[in-house]
N, C-alpha and C positions, 0 to 999 in steps of 0.2 A: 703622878699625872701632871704633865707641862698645862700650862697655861694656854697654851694651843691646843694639844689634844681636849682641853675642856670645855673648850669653846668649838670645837668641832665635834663632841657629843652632845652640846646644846643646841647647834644648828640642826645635826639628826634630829633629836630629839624633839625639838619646834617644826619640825619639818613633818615629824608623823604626827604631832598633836594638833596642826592647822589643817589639817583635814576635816572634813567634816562631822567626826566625830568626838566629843567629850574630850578633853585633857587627861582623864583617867582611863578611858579605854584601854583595854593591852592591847597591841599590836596583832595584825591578825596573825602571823606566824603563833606567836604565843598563843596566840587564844584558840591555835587547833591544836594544840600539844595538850593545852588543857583539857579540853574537850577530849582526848583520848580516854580520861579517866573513866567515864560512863559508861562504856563500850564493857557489859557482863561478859562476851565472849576472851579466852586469856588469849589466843592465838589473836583474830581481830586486832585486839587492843593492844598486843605487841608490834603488828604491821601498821598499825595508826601511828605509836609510840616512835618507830623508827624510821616514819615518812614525815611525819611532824619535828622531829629532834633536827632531820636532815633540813629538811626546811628553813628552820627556827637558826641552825650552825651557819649555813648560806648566807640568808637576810643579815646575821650580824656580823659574818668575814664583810659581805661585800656594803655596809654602813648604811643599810634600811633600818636595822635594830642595832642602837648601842644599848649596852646593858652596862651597869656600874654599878658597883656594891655600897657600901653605907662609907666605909673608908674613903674612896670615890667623891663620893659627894662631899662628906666634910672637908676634902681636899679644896676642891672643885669652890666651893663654898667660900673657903678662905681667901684662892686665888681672886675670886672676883670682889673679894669685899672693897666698896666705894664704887663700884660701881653700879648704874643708873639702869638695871635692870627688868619692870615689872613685872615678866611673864617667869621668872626664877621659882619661886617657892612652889609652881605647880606643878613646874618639873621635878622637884627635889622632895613630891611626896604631900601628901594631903594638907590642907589650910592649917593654919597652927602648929603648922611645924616647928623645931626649936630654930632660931635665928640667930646669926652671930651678932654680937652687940660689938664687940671690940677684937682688933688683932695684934699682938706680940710679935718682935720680932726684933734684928736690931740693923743699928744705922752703916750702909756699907759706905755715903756718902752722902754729903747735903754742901750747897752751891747757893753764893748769894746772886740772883738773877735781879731783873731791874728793880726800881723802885725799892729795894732795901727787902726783898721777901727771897724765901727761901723754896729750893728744892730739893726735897726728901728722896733718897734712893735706898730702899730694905734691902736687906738681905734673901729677903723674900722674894725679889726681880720687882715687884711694887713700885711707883713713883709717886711724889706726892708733893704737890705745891701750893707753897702757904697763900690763902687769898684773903684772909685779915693785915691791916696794916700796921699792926702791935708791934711791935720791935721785942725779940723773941732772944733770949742769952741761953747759951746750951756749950756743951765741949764738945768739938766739932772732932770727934775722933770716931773710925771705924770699931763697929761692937758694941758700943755704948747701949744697952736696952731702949726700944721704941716700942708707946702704945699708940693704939689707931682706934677713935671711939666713936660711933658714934654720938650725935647730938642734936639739939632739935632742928626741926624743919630739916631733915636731910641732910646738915652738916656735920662734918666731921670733927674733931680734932683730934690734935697729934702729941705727945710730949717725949719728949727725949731725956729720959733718965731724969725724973723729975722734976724736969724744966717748967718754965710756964705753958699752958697749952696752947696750942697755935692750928686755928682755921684753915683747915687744905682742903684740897679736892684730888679727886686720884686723877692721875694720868695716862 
């Protein structure tokens, strides 16, 4: 899943939960599919089953219902990591979710911009710009292993191949 397409199943996505119902609600196509279940009669509850599925297929061709599996999200999850998010974790599944602390990846490029600080570019499409003023020594070569961690108060940092760590913010 692109980074676009995942942020175009969070706009759905925020799009059905700013309604006026609960962030957990399911969707009403979903919730008549469900509601088929109860229907004692087997014919009934096959014509329910097959007018609700149709329904439910509809709603998410045409991007009223996106639906994304657990692979999905952890993708989704990763691509957005640093960024300034809050409405995230209730899309991604009940409070207490697991949250990523830190992400892996390695350096396709980094650029010294003004003032002596650097810009970070992953291999991951990621961008990441040092906003500490530390003067940061690393091997400025593509592939070299990068972590991305968080840290207090909302900041980040970054080390390249066990460099000194260096304060960014993502891009």
């Amino acid at each position: 899943m692109s980074l676009i397409s995942g942020l175009a199943a969070l706009a759905a996505a925020s799009t059905l939960s700013t309604q006026a119902e609960p962030a957990q609600e399911r969707p009403e196509a979903l919730a008549r599919l469900m509601a088929c279940r109860g229907i004692a009669d087997s014919a009934a509850r096959l014509v329910c089953f097959d007018t609700a599925a149709g329904a439910l297929d509809t709603a998410e061709r045409q991007g009223d219902v996106v639906v994304i599996d657990r692979a999905g999200v952890a993708e989704t999850r990763r691509q957005l990591f640093g960024f300034e998010m809050p409405s995230l974790p209730r899309l991604f599944g009940p409070e207490g979710a697991v949250e990523l602390d830190s992400i892996d990846s390695t350096l396709q490029s980094a650029s010294l911009v003004g003032e002596g600080r650097w810009v970070f570019r992953l291999a991951d499409g990621s961008v990441w710009r040092q906003i500490d003023s530390e003067r940061v020594r690393f091997q400025n070569r593509p592939g070299q292993p990068v972590r991305v961690r968080k840290a207090a108060l909302g900041s980040f940092l970054l080390t390249v191949d066990g460099s000194r760590a260096v304060r960014v913010r993502r891009q």
